[in-house]
C-alpha positions as CSV (number, residue, x, y, z in Angstrom):
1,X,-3.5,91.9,-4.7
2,X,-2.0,89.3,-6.8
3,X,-4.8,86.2,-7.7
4,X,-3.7,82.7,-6.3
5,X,-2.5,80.5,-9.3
6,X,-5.4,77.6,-10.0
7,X,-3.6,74.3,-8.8
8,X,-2.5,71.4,-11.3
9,X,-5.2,69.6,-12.8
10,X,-5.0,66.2,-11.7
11,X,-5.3,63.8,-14.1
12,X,-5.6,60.0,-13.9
13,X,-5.7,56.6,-16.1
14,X,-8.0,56.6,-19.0
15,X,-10.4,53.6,-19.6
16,X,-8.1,52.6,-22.4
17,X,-4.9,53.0,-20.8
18,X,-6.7,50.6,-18.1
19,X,-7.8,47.9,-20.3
20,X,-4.5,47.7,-22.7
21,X,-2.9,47.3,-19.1
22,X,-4.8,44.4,-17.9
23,X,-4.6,42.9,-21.0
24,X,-0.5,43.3,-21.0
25,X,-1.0,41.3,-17.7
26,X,-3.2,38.8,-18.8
27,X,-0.5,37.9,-21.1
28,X,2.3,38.0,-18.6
29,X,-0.1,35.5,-16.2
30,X,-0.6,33.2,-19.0
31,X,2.8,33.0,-20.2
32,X,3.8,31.9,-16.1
33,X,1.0,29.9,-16.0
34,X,2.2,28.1,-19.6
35,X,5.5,28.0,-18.3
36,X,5.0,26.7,-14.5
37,X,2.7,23.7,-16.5
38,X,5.9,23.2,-19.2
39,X,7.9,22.7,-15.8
40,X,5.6,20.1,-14.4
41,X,5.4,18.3,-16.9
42,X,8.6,18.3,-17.9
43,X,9.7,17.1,-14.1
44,X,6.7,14.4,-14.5
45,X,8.6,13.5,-17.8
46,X,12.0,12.9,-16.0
47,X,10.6,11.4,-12.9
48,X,8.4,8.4,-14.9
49,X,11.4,7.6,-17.2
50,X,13.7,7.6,-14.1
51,X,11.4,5.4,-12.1
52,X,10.9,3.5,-15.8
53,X,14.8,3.1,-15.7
54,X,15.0,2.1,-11.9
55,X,12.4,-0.3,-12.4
56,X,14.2,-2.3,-15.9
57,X,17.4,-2.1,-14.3
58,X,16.3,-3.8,-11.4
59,X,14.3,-6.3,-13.0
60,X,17.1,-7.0,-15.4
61,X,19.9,-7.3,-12.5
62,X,17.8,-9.9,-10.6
63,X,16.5,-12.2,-13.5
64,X,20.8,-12.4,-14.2
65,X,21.6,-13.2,-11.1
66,X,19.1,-16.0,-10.2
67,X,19.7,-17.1,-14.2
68,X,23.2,-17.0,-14.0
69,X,23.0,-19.5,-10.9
70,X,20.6,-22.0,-12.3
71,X,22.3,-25.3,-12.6
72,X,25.3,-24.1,-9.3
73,X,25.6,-26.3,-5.7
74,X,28.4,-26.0,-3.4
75,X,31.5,-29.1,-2.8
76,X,31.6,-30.7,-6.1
77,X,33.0,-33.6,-3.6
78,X,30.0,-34.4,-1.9
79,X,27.7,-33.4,-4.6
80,X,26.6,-33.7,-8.1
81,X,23.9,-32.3,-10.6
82,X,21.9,-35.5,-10.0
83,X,22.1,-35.6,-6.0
84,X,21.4,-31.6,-6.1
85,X,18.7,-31.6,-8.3
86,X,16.3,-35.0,-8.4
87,X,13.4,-35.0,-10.1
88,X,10.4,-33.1,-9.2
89,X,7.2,-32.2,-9.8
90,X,5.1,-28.7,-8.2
91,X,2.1,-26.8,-8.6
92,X,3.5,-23.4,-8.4
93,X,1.4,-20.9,-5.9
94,X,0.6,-18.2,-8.4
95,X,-3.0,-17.5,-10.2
96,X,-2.4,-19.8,-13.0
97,X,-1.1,-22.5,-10.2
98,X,1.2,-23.9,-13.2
99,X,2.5,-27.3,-13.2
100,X,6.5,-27.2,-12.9
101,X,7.9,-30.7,-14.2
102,X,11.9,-30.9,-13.6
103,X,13.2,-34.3,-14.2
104,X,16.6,-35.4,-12.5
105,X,19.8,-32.7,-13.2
106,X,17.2,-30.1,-15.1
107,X,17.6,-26.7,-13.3
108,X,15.3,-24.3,-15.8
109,X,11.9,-24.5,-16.5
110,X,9.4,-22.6,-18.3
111,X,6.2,-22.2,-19.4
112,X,4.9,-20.5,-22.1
113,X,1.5,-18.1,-23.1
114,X,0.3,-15.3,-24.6
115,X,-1.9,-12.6,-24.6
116,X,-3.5,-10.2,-27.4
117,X,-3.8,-6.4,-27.0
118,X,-4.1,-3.3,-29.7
119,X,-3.5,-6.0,-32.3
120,X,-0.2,-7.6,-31.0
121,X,-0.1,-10.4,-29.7
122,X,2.8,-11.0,-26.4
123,X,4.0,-13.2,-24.3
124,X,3.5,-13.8,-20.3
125,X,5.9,-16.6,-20.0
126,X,6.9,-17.8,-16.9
127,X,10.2,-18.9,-15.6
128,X,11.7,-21.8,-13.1
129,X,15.2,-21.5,-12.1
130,X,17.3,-24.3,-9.6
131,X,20.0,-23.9,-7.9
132,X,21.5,-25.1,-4.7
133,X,23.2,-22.7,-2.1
134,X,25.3,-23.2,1.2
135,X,24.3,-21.6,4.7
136,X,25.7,-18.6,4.6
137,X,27.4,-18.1,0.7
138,X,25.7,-15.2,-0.1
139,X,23.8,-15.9,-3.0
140,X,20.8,-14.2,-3.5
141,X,17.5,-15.9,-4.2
142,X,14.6,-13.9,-5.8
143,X,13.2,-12.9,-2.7
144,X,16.2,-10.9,-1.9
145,X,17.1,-13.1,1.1
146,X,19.8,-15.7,1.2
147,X,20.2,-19.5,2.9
148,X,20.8,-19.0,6.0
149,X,19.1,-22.3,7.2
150,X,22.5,-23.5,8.1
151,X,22.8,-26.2,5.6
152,X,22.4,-26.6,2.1
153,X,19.3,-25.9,0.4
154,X,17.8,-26.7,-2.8
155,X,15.6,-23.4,-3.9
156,X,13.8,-22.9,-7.1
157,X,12.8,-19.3,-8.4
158,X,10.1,-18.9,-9.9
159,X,9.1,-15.7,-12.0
160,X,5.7,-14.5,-13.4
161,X,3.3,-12.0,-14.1
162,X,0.4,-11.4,-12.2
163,X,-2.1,-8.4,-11.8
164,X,-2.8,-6.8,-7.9
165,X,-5.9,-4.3,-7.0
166,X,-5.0,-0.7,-6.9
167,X,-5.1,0.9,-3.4
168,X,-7.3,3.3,-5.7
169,X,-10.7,1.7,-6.6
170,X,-11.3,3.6,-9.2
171,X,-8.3,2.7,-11.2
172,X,-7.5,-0.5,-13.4
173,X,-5.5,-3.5,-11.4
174,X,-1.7,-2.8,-11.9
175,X,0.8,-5.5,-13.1
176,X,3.5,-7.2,-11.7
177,X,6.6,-9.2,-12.3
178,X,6.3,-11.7,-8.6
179,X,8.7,-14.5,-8.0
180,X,7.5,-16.9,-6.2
181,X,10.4,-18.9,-3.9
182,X,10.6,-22.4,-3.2
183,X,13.1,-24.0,-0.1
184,X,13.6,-28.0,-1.0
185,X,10.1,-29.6,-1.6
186,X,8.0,-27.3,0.1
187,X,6.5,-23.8,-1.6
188,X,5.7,-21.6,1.3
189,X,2.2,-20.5,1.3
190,X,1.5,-17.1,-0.6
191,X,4.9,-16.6,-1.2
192,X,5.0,-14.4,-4.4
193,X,6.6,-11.7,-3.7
194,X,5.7,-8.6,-6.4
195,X,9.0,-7.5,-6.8
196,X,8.8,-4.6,-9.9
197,X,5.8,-2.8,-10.8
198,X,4.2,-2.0,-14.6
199,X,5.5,-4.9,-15.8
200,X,3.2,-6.1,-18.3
201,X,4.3,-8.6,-20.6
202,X,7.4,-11.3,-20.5
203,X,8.8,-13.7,-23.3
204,X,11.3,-15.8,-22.5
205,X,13.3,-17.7,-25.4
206,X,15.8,-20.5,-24.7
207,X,19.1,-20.7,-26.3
208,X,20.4,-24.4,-28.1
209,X,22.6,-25.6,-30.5
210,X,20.8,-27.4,-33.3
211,X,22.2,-28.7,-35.9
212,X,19.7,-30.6,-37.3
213,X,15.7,-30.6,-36.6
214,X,14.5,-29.2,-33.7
215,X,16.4,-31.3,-31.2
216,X,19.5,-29.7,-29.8
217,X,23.3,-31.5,-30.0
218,X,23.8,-32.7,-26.4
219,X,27.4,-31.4,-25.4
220,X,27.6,-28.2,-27.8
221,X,27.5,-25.0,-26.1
222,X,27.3,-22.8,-29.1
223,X,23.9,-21.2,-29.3
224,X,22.7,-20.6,-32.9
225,X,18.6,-20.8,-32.1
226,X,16.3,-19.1,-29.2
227,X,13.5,-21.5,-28.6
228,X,10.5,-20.7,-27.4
229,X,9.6,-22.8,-23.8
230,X,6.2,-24.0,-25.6
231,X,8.8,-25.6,-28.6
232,X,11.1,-26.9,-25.9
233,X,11.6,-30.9,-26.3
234,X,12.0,-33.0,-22.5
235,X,15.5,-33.2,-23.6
236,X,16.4,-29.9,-24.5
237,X,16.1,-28.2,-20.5
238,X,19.6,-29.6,-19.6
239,X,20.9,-28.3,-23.2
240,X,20.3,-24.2,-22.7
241,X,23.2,-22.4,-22.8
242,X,21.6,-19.2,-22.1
243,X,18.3,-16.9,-21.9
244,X,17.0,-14.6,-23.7
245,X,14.4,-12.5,-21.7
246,X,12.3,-9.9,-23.1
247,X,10.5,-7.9,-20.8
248,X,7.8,-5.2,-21.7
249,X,6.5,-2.1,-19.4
250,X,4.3,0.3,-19.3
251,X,5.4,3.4,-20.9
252,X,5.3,6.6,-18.2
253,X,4.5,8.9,-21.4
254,X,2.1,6.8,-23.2
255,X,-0.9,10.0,-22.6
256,X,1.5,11.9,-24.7
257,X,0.9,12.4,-28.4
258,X,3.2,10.3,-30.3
259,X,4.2,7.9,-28.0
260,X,3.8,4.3,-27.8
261,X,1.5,2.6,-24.4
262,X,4.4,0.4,-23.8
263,X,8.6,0.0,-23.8
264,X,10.5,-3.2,-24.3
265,X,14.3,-4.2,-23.2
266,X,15.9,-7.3,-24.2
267,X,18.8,-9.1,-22.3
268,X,20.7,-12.4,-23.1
269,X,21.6,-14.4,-19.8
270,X,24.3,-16.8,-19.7
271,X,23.3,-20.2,-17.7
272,X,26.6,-20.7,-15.5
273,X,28.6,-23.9,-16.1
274,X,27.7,-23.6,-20.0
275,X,29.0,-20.4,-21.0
276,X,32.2,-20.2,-22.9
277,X,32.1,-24.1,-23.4
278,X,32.5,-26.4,-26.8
């Protein structure tokens, strides 16, 4: 009789072979893990400085347009800067319930303030713009609506900064640029409107001609100084040829290493009926 060969040994993983193997996978779970975080925050990235983007652009578009405007009413015929715009004098309905002083023809107004932080010190002007508009024409007002009273309307636009709760207690109050909106005489009650959010600081400057002292040359449309509103003389409102508006946000990356807590963008407005003048 032949014997039966002995079957195969088995043989299986060795405590070593084990270990070195969950340690190769380890690895391989870290470097997903590294990589799914990279992703994240990399799409975090993108998103803030989208939304950062969406969020000047807008800003920028509507201060130009309402600036643009300041000074413009419809039928030259039947009316003039002085019949558009008299003389006025409002309590505006924001936190700081500022004191708005337009004397007859003067379509921008501003006040001026400023506020220290991390050793800087900025501005949180505040801006009045006039202009009258007919039923129907179109033009926007900083509310995003239009006249449509059907008649003409004398509006004033009125931008500032102002802080609102967040829906989440336990975070800081988050910052606003409002505009508050005016019809005639009248401001309608709580009528600021928050229009972009993170918006943390504003400094408005004032474009003159001066050619000498601080008093600019009535007539002379060719800016050569930026005045700040608190420098402004009474006479100097009806001489702007344009704006300069600086406005400051939060910065979406400020927890990252090496980046500053907030961005700035600049924009010089034109004030229609003075551009391209003497």
């Amino acid at each position: 009789m032949h014997a039966r060969n002995a079957p195969a040994r088995q043989r299986g993983y060795t405590l070593v072979e084990l270990l070195v193997a969950i340690v190769i996978a380890l690895f391989l779970i870290g470097g997903v893990i590294i990589i799914e975080q990279s992703v994240h925050t990399s799409y975090a990235d993108r998103s803030g400085l989208q939304k950062l983007d969406d969020e000047e652009r807008f800003a920028m578009t509507l201060l130009t347009e309402v600036v643009q405007s300041a000074g413009y009413y419809p039928n030259p015929a039947t009316n003039s800067v002085v019949t558009a715009f008299p003389a006025q004098n409002a309590t505006a309905p924001n936190n700081a319930s500022d004191a708005l002083t337009f004397t007859t023809g003067q379509t921008l107004y501003g006040l001026h303030s400023t506020q220290s932080a991390n050793g800087q010190t900025y501005g949180l002007d505040t801006l009045a713009v006039r202009y009258m508009t007919a039923s129907g024409d179109g033009i926007p007002l900083c509310d995003g609506t239009s006249n449509t009273s059907g008649g003409n309307v004398d509006y004033t636009n009125y931008f500032y900064i102002q802080t609102a709760p967040d829906p989440d207690p336990s975070k800081p109050p988050d910052s606003f640029l409002y505009c508050a909106l005016e019809a005639g005489t009248t401001w309608t009650a709580n009528s600021g409107v928050p229009l972009v959010k993170n918006v943390e600081y504003m400094q408005i400057d004032y474009g003159l001609h001066v050619s000498a002292g601080p008093i600019s040359t009535p007539g002379d449309y060719a800016v050569n100084v930026y005045v700040p509103a608190g420098d402004m003389q009474p006479t100097d409102w009806s001489e702007v040829t344009a704006v300069r508006i600086t406005v400051t946000f939060v910065n979406p990356l400020q927890n990252e290493a090496g980046q500053p807590q907030t961005v700035t963008f600049t924009k010089v407005i034109d004030v229609m009926g003075r551009a391209g003048g003497n």
